[in-house]
mmCIF file as Biopython writes it, N, C-alpha, C and O atoms, coordinates in Angstrom:
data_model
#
loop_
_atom_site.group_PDB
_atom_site.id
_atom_site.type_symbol
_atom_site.label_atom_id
_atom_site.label_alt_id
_atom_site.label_comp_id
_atom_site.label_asym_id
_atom_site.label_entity_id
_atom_site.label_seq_id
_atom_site.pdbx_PDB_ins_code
_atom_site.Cartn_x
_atom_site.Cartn_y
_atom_site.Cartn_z
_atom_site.occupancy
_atom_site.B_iso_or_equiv
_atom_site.auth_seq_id
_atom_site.auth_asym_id
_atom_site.pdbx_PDB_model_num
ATOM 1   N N  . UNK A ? 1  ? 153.204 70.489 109.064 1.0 0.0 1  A 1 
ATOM 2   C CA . UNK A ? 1  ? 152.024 69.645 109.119 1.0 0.0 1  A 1 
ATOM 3   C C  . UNK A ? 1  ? 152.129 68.553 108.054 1.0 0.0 1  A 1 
ATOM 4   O O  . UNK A ? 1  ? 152.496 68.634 106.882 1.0 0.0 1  A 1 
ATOM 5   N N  . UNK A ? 2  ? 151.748 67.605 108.710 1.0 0.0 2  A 1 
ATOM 6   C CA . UNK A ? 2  ? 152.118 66.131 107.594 1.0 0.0 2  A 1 
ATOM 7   C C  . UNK A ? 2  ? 150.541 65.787 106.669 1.0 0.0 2  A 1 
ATOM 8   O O  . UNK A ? 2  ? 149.532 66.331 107.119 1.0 0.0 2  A 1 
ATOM 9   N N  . UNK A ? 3  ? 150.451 65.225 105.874 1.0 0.0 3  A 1 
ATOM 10  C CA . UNK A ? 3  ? 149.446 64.790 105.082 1.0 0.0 3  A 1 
ATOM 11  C C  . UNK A ? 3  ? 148.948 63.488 105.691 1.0 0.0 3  A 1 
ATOM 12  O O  . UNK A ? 3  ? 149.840 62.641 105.743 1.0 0.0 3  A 1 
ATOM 13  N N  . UNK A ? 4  ? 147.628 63.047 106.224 1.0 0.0 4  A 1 
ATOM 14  C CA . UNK A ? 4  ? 147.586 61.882 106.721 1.0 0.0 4  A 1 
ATOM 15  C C  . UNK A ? 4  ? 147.295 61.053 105.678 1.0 0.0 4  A 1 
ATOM 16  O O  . UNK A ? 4  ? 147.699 59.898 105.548 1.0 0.0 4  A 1 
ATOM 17  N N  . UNK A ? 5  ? 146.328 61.887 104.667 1.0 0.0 5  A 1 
ATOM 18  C CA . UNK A ? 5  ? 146.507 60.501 103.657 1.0 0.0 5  A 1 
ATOM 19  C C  . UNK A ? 5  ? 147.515 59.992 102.872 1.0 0.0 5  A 1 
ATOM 20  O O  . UNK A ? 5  ? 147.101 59.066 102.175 1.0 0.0 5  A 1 
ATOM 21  N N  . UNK A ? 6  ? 148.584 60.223 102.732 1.0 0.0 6  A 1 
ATOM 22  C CA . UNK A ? 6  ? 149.483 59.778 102.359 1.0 0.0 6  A 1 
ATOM 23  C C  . UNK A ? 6  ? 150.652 59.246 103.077 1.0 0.0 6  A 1 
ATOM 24  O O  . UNK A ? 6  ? 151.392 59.936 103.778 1.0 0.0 6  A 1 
ATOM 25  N N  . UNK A ? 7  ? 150.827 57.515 102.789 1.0 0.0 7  A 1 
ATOM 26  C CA . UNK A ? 7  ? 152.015 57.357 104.239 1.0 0.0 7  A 1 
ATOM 27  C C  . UNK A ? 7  ? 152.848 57.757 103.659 1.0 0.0 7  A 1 
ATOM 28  O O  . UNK A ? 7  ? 152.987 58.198 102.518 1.0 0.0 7  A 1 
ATOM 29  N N  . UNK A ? 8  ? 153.714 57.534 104.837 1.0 0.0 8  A 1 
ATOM 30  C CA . UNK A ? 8  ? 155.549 58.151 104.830 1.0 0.0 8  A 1 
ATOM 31  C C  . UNK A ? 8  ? 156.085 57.186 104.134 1.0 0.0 8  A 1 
ATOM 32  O O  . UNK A ? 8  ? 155.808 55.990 104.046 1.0 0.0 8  A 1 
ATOM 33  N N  . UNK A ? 9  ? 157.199 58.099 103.458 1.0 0.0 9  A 1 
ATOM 34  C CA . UNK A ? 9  ? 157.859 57.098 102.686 1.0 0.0 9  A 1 
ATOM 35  C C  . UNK A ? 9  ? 158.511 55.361 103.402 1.0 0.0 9  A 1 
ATOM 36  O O  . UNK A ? 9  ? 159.087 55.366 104.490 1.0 0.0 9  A 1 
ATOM 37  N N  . UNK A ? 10 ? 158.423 54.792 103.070 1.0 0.0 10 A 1 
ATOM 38  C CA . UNK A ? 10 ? 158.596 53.170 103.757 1.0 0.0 10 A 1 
ATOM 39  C C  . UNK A ? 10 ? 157.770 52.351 104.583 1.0 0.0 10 A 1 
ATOM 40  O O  . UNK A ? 10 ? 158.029 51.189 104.895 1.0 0.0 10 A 1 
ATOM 41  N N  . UNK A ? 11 ? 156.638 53.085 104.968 1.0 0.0 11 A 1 
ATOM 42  C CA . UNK A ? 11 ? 155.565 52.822 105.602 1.0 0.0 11 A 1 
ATOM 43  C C  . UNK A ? 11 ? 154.680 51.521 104.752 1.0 0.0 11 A 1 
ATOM 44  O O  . UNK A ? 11 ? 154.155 51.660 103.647 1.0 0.0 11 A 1 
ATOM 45  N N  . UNK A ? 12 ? 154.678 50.574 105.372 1.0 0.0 12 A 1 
ATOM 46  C CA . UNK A ? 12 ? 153.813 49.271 104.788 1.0 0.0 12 A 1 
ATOM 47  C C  . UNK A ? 12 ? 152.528 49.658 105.013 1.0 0.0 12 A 1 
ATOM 48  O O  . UNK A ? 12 ? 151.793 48.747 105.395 1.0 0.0 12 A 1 
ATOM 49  N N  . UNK A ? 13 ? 152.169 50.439 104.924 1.0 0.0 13 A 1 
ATOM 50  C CA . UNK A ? 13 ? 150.441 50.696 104.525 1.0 0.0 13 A 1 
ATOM 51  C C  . UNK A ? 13 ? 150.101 51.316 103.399 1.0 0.0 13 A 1 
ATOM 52  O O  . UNK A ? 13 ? 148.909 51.370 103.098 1.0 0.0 13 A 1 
ATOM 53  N N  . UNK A ? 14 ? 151.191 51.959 102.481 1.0 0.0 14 A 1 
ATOM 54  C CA . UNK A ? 14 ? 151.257 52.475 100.998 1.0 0.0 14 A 1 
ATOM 55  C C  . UNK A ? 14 ? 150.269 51.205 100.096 1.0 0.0 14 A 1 
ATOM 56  O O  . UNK A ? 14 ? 150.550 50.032 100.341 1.0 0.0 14 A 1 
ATOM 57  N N  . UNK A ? 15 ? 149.412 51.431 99.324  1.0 0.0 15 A 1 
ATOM 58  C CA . UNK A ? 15 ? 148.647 50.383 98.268  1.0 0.0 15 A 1 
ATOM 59  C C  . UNK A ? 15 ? 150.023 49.404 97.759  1.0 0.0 15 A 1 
ATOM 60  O O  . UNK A ? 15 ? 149.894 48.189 97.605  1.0 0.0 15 A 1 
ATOM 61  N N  . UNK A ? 16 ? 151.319 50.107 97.530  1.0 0.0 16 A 1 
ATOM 62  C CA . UNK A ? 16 ? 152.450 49.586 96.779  1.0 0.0 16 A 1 
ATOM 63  C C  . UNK A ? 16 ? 152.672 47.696 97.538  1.0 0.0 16 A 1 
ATOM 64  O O  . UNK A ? 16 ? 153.002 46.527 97.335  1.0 0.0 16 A 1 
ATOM 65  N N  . UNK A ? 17 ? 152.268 48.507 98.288  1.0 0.0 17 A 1 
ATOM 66  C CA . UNK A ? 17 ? 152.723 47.197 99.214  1.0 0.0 17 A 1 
ATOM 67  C C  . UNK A ? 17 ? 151.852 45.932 100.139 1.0 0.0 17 A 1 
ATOM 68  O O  . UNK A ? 17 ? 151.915 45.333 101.213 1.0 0.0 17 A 1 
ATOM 69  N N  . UNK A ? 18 ? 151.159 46.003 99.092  1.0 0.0 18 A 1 
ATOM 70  C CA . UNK A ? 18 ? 149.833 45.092 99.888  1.0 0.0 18 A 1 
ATOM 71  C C  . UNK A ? 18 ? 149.739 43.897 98.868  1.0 0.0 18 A 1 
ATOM 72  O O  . UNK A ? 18 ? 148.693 43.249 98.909  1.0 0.0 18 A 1 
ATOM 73  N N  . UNK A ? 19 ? 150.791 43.488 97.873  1.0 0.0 19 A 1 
ATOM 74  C CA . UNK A ? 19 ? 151.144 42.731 96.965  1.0 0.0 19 A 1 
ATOM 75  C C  . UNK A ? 19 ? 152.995 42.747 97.102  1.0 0.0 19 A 1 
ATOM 76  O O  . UNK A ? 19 ? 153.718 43.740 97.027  1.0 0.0 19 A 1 
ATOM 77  N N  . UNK A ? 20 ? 153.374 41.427 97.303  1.0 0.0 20 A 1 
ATOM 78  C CA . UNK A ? 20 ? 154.857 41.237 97.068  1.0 0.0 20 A 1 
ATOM 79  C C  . UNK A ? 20 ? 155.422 41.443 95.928  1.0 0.0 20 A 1 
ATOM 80  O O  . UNK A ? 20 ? 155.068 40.818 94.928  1.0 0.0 20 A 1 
ATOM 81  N N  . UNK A ? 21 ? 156.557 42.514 95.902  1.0 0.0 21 A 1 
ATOM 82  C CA . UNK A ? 21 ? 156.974 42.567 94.792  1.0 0.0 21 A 1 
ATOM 83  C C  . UNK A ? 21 ? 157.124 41.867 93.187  1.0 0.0 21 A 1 
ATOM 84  O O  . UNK A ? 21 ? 156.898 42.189 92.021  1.0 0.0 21 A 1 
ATOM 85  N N  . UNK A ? 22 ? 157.756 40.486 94.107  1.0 0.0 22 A 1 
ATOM 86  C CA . UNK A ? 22 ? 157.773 39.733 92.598  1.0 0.0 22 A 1 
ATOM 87  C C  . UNK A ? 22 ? 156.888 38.921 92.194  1.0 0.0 22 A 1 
ATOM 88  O O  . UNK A ? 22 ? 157.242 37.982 91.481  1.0 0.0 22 A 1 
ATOM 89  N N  . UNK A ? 23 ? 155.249 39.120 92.626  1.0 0.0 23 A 1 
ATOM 90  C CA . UNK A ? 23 ? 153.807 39.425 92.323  1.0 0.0 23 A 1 
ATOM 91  C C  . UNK A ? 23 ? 153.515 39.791 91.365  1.0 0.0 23 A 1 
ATOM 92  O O  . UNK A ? 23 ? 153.032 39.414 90.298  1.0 0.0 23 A 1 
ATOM 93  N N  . UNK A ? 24 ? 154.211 41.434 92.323  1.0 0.0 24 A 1 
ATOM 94  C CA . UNK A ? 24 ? 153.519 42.290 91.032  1.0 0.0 24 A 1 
ATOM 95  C C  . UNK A ? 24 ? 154.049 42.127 89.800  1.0 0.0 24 A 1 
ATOM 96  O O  . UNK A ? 24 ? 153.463 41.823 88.761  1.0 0.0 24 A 1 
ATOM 97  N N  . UNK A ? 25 ? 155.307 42.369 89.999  1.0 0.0 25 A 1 
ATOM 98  C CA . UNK A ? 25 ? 156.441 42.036 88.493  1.0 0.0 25 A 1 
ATOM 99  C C  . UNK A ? 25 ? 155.704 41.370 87.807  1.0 0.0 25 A 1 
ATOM 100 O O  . UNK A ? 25 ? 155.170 41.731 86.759  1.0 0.0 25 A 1 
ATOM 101 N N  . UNK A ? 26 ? 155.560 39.784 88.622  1.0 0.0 26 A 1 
ATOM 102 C CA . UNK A ? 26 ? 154.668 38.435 87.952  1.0 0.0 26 A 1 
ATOM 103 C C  . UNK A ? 26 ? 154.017 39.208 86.453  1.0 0.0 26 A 1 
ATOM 104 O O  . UNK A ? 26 ? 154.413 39.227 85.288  1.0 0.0 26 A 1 
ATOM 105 N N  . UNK A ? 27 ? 152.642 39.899 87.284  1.0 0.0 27 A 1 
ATOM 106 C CA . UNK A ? 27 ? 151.394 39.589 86.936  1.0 0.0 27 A 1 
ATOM 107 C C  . UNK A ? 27 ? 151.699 41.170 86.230  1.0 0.0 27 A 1 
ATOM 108 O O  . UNK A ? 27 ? 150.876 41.259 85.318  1.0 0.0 27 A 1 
ATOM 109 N N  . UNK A ? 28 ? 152.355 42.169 86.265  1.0 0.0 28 A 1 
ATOM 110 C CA . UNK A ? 28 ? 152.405 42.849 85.427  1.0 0.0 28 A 1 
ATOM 111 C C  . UNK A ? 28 ? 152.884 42.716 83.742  1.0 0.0 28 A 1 
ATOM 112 O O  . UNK A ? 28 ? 152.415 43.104 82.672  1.0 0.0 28 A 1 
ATOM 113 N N  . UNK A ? 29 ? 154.039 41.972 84.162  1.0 0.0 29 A 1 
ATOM 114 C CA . UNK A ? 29 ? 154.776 41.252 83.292  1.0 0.0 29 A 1 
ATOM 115 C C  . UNK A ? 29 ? 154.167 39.973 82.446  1.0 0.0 29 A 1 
ATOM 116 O O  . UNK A ? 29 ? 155.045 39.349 81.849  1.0 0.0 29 A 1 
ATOM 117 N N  . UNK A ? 30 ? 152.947 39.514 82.298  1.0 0.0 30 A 1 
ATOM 118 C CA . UNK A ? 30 ? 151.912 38.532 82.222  1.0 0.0 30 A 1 
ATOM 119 C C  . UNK A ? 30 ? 150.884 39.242 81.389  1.0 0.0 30 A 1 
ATOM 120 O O  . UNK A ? 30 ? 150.242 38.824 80.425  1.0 0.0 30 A 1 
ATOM 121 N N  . UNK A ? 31 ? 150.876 40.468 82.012  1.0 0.0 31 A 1 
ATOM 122 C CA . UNK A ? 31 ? 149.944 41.355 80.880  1.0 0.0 31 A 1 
ATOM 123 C C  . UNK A ? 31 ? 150.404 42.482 79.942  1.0 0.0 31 A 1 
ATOM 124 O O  . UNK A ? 31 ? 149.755 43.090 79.091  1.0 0.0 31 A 1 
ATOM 125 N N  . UNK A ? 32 ? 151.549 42.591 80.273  1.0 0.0 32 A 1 
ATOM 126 C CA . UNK A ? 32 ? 152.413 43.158 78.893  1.0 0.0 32 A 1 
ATOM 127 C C  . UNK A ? 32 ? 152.706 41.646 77.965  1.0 0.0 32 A 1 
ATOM 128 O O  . UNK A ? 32 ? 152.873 41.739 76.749  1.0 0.0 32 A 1 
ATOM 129 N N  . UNK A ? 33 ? 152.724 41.084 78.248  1.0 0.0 33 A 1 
ATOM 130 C CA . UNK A ? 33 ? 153.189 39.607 77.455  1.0 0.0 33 A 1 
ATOM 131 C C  . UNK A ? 33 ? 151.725 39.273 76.538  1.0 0.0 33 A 1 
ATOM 132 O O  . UNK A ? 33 ? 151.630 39.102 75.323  1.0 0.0 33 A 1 
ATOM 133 N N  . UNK A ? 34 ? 150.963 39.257 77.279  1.0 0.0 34 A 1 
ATOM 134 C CA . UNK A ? 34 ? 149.023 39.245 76.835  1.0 0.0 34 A 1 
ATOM 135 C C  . UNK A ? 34 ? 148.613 40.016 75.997  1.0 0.0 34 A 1 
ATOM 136 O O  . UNK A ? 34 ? 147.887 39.681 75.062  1.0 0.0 34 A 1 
ATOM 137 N N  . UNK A ? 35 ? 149.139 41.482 76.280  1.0 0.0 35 A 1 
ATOM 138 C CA . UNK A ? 35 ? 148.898 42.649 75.257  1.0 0.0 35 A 1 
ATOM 139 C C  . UNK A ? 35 ? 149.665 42.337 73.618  1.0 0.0 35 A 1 
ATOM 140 O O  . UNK A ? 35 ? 149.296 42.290 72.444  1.0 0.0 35 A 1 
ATOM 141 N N  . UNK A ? 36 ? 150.832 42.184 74.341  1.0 0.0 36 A 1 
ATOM 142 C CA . UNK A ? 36 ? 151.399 41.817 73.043  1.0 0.0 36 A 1 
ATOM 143 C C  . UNK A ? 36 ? 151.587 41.004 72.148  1.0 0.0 36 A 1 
ATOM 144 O O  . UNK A ? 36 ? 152.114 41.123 71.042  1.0 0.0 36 A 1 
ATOM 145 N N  . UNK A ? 37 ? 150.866 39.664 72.966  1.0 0.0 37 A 1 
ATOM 146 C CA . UNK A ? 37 ? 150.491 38.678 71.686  1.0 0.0 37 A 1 
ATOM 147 C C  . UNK A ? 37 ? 149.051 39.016 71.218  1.0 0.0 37 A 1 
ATOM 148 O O  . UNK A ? 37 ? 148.520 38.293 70.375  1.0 0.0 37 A 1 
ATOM 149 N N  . UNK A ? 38 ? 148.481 39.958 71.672  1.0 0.0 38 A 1 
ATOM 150 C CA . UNK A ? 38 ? 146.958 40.084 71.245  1.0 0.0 38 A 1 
ATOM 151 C C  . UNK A ? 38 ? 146.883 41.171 69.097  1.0 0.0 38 A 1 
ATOM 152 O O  . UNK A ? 38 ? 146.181 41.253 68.089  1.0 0.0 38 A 1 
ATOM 153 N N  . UNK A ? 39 ? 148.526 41.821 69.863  1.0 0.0 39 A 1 
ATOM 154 C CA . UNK A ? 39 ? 148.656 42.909 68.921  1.0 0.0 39 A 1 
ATOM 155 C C  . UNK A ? 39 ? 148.752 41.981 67.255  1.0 0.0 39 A 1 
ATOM 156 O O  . UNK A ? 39 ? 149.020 40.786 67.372  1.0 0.0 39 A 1 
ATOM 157 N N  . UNK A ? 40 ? 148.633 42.286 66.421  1.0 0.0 40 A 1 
ATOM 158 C CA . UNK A ? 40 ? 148.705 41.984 64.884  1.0 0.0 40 A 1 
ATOM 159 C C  . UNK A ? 40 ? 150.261 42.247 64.252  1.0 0.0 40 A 1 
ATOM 160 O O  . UNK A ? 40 ? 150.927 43.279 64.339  1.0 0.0 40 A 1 
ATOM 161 N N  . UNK A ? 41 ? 150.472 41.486 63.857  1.0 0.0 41 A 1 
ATOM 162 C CA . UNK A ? 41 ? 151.814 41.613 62.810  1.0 0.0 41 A 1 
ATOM 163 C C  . UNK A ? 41 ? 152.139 42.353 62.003  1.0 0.0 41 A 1 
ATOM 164 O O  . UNK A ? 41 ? 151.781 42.167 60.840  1.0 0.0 41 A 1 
ATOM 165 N N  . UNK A ? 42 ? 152.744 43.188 62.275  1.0 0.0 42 A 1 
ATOM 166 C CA . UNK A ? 42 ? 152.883 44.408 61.074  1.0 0.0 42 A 1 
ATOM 167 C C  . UNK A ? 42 ? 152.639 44.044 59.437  1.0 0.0 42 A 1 
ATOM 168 O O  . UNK A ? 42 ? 152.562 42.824 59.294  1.0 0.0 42 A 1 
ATOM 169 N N  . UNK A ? 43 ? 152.547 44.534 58.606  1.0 0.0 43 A 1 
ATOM 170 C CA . UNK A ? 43 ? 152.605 44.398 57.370  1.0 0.0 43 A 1 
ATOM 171 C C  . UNK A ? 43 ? 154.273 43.838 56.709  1.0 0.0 43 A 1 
ATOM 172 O O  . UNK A ? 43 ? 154.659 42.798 56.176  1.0 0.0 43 A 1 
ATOM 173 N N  . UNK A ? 44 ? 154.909 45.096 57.073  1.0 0.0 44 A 1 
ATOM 174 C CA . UNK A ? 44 ? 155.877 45.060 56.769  1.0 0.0 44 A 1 
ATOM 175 C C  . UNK A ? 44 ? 156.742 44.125 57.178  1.0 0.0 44 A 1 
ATOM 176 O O  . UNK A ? 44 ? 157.797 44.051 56.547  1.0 0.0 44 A 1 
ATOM 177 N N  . UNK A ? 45 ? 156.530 43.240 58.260  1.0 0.0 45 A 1 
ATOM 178 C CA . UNK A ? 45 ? 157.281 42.415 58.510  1.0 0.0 45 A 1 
ATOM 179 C C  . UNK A ? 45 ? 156.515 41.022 58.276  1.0 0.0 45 A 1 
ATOM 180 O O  . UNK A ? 45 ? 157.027 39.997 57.825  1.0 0.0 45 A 1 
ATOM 181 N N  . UNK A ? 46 ? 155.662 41.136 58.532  1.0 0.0 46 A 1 
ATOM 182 C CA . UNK A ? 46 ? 154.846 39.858 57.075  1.0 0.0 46 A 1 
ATOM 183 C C  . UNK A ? 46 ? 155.750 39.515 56.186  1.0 0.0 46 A 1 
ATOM 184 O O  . UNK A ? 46 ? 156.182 38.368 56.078  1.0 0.0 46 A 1 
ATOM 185 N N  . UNK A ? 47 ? 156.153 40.622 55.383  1.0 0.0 47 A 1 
ATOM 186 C CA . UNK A ? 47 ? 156.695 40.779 53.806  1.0 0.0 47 A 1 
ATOM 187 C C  . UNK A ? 47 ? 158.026 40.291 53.782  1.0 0.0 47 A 1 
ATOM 188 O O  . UNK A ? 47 ? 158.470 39.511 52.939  1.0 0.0 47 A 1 
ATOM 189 N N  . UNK A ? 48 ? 158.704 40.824 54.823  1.0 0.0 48 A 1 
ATOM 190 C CA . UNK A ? 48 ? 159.893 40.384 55.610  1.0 0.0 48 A 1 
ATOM 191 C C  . UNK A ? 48 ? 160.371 39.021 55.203  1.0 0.0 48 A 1 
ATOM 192 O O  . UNK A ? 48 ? 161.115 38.614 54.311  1.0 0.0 48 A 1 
ATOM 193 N N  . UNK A ? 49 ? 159.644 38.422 56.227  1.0 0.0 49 A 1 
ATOM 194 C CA . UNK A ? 49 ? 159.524 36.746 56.489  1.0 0.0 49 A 1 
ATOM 195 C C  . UNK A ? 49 ? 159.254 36.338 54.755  1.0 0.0 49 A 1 
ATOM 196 O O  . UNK A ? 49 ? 160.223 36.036 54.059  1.0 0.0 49 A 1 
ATOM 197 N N  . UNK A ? 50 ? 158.122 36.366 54.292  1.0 0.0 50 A 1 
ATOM 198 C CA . UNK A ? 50 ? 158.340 35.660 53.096  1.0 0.0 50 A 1 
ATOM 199 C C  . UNK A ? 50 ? 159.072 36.231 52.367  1.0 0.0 50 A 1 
ATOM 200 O O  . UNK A ? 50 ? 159.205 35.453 51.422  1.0 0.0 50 A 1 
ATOM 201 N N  . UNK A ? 51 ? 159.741 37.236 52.146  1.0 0.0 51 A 1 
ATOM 202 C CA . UNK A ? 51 ? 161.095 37.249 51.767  1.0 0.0 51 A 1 
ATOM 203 C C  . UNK A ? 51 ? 162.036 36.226 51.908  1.0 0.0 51 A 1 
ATOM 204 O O  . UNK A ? 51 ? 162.682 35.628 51.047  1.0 0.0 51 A 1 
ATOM 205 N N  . UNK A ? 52 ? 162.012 36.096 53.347  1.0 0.0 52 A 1 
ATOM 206 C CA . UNK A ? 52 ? 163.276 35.355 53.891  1.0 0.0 52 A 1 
ATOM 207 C C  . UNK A ? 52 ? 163.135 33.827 53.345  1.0 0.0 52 A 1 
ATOM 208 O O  . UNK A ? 52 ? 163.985 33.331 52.605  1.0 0.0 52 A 1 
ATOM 209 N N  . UNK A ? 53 ? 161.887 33.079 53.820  1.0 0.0 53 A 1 
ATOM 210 C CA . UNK A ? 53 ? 161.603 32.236 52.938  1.0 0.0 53 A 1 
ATOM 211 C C  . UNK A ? 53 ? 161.350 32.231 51.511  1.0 0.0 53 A 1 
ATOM 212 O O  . UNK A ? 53 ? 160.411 31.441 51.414  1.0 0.0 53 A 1 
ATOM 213 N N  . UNK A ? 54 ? 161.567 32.551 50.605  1.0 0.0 54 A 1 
ATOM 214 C CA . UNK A ? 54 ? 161.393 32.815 49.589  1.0 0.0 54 A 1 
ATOM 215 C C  . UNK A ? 54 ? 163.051 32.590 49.166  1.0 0.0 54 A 1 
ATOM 216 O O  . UNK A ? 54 ? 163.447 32.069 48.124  1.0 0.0 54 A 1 
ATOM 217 N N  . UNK A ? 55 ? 163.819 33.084 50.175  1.0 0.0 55 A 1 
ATOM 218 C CA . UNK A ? 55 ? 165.427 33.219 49.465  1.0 0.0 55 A 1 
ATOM 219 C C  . UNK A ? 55 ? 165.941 31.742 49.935  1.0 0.0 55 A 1 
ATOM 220 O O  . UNK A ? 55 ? 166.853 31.154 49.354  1.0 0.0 55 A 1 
ATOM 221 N N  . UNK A ? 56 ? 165.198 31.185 51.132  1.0 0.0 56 A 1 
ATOM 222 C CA . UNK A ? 56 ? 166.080 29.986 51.810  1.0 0.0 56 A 1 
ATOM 223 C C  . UNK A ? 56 ? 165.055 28.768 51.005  1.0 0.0 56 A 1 
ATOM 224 O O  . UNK A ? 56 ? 164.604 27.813 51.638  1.0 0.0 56 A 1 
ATOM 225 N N  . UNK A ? 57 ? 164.757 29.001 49.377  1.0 0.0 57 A 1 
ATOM 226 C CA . UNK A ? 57 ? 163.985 27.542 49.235  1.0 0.0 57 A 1 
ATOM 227 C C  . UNK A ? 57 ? 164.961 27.216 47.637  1.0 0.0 57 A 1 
ATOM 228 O O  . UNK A ? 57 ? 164.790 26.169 47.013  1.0 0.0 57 A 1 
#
């Protein structure tokens, strides 16, 4: 006995597939990019950088 709510594997009625792949990629990839400029700069690499400047003056 098969599960009706769930299609068969390759079946274009899966949610997966009601967006073109390189869509989704897009717009997934758009909000990992979003997240991660939202995130804060570590400390430690703050310290880093003016290090680095600090040696190249």
């Amino acid at each position: 006995m098969t599960d009706k709510k769930t299609p068969p594997p390759g079946s274009k009625s899966g949610a997966f597939d009601k967006k073109p792949l390189p869509d989704k990629i897009g717009s997934s990839l758009r909000q990992l990019y979003d997240d991660v400029l939202s995130e804060d700069v570590p400390d430690d690499f703050l310290n880093l950088l003016k290090k680095a400047d600090e040696v190249s003056k």
